[in-house]
N, C-alpha and C positions, 0 to 999 in steps of 0.2 A: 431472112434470105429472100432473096428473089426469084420467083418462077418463070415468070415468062422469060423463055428465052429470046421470042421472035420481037421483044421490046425490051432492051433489056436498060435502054438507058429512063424508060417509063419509072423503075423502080426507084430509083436516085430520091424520085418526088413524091412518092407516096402518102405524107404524111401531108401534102401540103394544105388540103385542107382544114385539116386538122388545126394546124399552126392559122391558118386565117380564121377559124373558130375561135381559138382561143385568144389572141389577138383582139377581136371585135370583144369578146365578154371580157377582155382586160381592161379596153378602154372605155368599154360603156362603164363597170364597175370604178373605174377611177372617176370618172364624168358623175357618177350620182354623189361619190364619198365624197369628194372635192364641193357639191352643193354643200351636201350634209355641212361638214366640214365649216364652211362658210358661214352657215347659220348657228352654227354652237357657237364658232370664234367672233362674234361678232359680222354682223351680215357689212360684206362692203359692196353686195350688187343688190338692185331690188329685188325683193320676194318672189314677182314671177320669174324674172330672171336664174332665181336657184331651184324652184318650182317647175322648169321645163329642164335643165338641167337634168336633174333627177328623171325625170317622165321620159325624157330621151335619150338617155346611161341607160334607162329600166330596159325600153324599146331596144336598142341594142345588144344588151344579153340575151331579150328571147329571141331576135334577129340572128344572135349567133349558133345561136341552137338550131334554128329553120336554116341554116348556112351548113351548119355540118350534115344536117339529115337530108340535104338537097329535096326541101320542101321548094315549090313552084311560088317565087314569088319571094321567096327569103331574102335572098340577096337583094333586093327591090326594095325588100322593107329596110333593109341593113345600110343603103344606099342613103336612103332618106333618113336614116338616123343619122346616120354620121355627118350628112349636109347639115342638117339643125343643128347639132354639134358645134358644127366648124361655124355657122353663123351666130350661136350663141360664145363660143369662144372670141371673135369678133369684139362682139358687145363686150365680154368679161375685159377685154385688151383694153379697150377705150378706157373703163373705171379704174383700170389697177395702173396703166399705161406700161404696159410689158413690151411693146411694139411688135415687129413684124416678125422675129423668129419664132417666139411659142405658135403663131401662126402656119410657118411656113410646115414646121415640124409636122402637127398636126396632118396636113394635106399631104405630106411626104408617107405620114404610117395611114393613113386611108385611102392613099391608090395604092399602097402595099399590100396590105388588107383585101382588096376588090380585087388585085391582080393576080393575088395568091385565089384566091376564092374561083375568078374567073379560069385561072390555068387547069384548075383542079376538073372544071367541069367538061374544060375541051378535052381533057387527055383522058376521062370518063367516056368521052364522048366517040373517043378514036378507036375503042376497046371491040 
């Protein structure tokens, strides 16, 4: 239930951070297995290509963690994971030729992700 009375539509959102933590360690988590993945089944991207993959899936699980404990700077690093990400899914596009929606998707749940994260910190910030 909700306390504050003098905010009471604050409550509604309470978990948001939450939800943009786990979110970020969902996708970093897909992002390393989906390397993994690759190099068991047969690699069809180059070696370093699944080798940052991995490194920046890893980077964004502990990014989501500094996300939920509103460590200074988390979100910053979480930012730049997820751009490497979205630049190496890029690359991945090209080799498998998936075109532009796995792309679009991607940027769709990582300003989701950011917006949720940044909402969390304003309405912290209103208190």
């Amino acid at each position: 239930m909700c306390r504050s009375e003098r905010l009471p539509h604050v409550c509604k959102y309470k978990n948001v951070l939450t939800l943009a933590a786990l979110g970020m360690f969902g996708y970093g988590t897909y992002s390393a297995l989906w390397a993994v993945f690759d190099v068991i089944s047969g690699a069809r991207l180059e070696w370093w290509a699944d080798v940052l993959l991995v490194l920046f899936g890893l980077l964004l699980v502990v990014a989501a963690a500094f996300v939920r404990v509103r460590m200074p700077g988390g979100l910053a690093v979480a930012i730049g994971a997820m751009l490497a990400l979205q630049a190496l899914a890029v690359h991945t596009a090209a080799h498998l030729e998936s075109g532009l929606v796995p792309q679009v998707g991607r940027a769709v749940l990582a300003f989701f992700l950011i917006g949720s994260a940044v909402a969390d910190e304003n309405r912290s910030r209103s208190r």
